[in-house]
N, C-alpha and C positions, 0 to 999 in steps of 0.2 A: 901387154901395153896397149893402152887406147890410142885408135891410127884417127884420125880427122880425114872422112871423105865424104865430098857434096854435102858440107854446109852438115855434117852428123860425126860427132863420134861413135866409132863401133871397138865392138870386143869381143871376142870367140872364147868362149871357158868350155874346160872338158873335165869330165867327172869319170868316176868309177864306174857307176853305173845311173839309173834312173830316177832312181832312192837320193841320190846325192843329188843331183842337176835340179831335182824337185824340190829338195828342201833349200836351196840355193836359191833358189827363184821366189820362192816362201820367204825367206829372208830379205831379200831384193824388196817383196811388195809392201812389205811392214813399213821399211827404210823410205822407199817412195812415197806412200800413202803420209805417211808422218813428215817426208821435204815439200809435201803436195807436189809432185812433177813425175812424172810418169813415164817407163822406159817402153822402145818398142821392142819388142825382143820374140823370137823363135826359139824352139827348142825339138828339136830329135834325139830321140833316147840319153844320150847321156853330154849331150852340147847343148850350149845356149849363146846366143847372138846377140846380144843387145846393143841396140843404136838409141843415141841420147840429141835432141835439139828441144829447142824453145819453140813451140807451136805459137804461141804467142808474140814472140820476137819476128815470127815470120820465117818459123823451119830455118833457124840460125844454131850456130851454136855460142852458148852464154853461158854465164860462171852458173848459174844454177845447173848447166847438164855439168861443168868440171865438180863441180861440186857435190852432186850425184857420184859420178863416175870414182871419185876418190871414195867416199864415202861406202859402194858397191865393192872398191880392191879392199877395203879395209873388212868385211867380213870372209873373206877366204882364210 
């Protein structure tokens, strides 16, 4: 579930191994690059963090990061 803290929603995914989290993130970038808006996100071996605002809004967050963020649960 995406939590909303300081003006960002975040989300912690955990995969099998590095193989998975990798191609998750591959997937994520396609998704992104085609909504134009862009996640910030971490990854260590088989987790990844991603945090979503509006850089443009002013590091807020706006229906384009919910709408990212729905859009990111729907390829799991």
């Amino acid at each position: 579930m995406w939590q909303e803290e300081n003006n960002t929603l975040v989300k912690k995914f955990e995969f099998k191994d590095f193989i998975e989290a990798f191609g998750f993130m591959t997937r994520v970038a396609f998704l992104a690059e085609k909504m134009n808006h862009h996640p910030n996100w971490n990854n260590v071996y088989n987790r990844v963090e991603i945090r979503l605002n509006t850089h443009d809004a002013g590091g807020i967050v706006t229906d384009k990061d919910r709408k990212l963020a729905e859009a990111i649960d729907k390829l799991l």
